[in-house]
N, C-alpha and C positions, 0 to 999 in steps of 0.2 A: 412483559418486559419489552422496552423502547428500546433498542439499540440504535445509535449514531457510531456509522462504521467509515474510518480515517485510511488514507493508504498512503506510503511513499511521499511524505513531509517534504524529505529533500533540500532540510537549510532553507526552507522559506517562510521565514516567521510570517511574514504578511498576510501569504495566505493561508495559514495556520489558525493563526488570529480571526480570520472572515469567517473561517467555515466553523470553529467552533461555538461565535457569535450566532450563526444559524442553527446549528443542533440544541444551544442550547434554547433557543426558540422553540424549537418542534419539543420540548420534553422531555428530552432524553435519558432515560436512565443510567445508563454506562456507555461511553465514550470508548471502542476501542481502537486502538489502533496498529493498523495489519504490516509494521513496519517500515525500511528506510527512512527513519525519520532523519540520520545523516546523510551528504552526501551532493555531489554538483552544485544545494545551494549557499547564499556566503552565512547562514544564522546558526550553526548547527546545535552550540550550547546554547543557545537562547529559547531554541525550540525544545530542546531536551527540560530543561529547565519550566519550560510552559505544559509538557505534559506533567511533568511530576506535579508540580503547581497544583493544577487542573484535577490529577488525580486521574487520567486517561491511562488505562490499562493499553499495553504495549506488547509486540513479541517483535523477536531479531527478524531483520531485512538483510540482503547481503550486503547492501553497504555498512549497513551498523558490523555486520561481522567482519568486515574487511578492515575497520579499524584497529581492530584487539589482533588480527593475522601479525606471524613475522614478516620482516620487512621484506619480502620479494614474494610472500603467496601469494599477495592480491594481482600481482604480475602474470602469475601462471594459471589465474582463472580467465584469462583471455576476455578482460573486458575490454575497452575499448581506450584508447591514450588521454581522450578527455574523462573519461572516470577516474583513470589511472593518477590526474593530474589532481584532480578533486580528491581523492583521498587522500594522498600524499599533504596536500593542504591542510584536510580538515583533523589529520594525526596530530600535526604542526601546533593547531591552535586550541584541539580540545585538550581542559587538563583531566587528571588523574581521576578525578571523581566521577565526571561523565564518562572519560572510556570504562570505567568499572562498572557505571552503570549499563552502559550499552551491554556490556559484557554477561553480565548477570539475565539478559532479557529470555524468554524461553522461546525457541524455533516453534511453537504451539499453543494454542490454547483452546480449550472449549468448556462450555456452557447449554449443560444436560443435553441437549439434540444439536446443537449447532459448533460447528468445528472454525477456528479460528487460525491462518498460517497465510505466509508472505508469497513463495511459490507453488508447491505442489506437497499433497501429503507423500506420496514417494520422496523427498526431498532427501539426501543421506545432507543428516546435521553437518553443514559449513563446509559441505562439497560440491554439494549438486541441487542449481537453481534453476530449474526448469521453467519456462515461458508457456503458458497454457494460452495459448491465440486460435488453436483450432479442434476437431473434430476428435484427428486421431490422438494428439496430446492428452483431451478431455478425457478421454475413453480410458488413455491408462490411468489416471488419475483416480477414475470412479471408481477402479477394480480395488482402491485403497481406502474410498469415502465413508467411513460407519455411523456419521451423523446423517440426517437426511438436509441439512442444510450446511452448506462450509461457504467464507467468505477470504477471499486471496487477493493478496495484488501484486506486486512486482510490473504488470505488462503498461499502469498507467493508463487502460482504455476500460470505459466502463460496460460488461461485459456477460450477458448470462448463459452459463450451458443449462440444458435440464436435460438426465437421464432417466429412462423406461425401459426394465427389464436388466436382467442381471446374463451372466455366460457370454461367450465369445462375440455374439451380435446385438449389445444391447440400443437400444434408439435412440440417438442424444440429436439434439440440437441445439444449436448458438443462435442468440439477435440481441441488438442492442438494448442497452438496460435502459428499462421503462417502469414507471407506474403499476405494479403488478402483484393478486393476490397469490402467493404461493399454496394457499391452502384450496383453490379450486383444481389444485394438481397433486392430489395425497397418493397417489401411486410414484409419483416422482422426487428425485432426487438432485437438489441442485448447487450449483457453484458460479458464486456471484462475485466479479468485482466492483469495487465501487468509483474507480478509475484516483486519478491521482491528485491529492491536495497541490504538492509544488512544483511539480513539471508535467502537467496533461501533455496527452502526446492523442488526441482525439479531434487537433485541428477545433480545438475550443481553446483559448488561455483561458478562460474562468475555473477557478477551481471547483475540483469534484469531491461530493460524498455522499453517505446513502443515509438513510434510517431504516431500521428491518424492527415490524413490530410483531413479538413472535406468539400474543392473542388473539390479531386479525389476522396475521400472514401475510400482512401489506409490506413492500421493501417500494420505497421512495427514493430515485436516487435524484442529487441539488446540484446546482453550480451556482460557485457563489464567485462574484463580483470584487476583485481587490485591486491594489494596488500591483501594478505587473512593473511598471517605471522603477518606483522605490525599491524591490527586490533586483532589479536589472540597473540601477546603477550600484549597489551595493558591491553586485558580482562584483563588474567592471572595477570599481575601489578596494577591492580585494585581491584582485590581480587573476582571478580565475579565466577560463579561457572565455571568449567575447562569444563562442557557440552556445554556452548555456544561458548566457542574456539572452540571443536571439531566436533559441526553441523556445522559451517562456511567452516571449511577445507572438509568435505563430501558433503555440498550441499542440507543435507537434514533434 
């Protein structure tokens, strides 16, 4: 099985568009995607609208669930005024069918050994969105991993832990996601992001994503090449704040 693995869309049809033009290059069997596919950017039913299309299998991100919240939860999950702005927007212009849809999505998925989820599997459903960037994060994370393979995103940087050994001190380590056979490592256990289709925050603007192919063991991650202008004047014609044009054009 070829998996082409998506993360954190984020209203950017554009480069939505790019990276699936590449997966569908490489072969890909199933097209998942690790959600926010709403969110900071200005496309969001159009994207929504391109996975269904596509047929791209999907689970809830916290922005998609921040949409279907009543009106001041998204407030109290202490994101940040420009997300806060962006939501409130993108409630404004999706209609009824997309938020049902976002609504309906599952905070999970897996496929026989491989675990599929946006922040962490400790996550309590639409409460708690935990940021896995480092060591100790990983570590709690693993105490919950029962696939030998799980693929997350939320953080936007594309990202490998692999853990050895199970009990209070097991061996993990992090490095940036490369080229690499998982299966010359069958003792371990690991947690791969594929970094983010609509807002890279990697000091790359090219968009990111991976392919994991789960015969060889090979996980390939892509950056692909789009249009960063047309998405950044769209914002700006949207009225959204002039910050998320210009982390798109930096990458970070």
């Amino acid at each position: 099985m070829r998996y082409g693995i998506i993360s954190d869309v984020h209203g950017n049809l554009e480069a939505l568009r790019a990276v699936f033009k590449k997966l569908t290059a490489y072969g890909c069997d199933e097209i998942m995607c690790l959600g926010d596919i709403v969110g900071y950017g200005p496309c969001p039913g159009e994207c929504i609208d391109f996975l269904r299309e596509k047929n791209i299998t999907a689970i809830k991100g916290n922005h998609d669930h921040y949409i279907n919240c009543s009106a001041d939860s998204a407030e109290r999950m202490e994101i940040s005024e420009t997300a806060l702005v962006a939501v409130r927007w993108t409630r404004e212009i999706l209609g009824k069918e997309h938020t049902e849809w976002l609504q309906a999505l599952p905070f999970h998925c897996r496929r026989e050994d491989v675990t599929f989820i946006h922040a962490a599997i400790d996550t309590v459903e639409g409460e708690y969105w935990p940021y896995i960037f480092d060591i100790q994060s990983a570590t709690f994370h693993f105490y919950f991993q029962e696939t030998r393979v799980a693929f997350f995103g939320h953080i936007h940087v594309p990202l490998l832990f692999a853990c050895h050994g199970t009990g209070r001190s097991p061996n993990i380590y992090i490095e940036k996601l490369r080229d690499r056979n998982l299966l010359e490592s069958p003792e371990h256990k690991f947690l791969i992001n594929p970094g983010s289709v609509g807002q890279p925050r990697n000091a790359d603007n090219r968009s990111c994503a991976m392919v994991y192919d789960t015969k060889t063991g090979i996980v390939s991650p892509i950056a692909v090449d789009y249009d960063v202008f047309a998405t950044c004047k769209l914002i700006l014609n949207a009225g959204l704040p002039e910050e998320l044009a210009f982390r798109l054009i930096k990458g970070c």
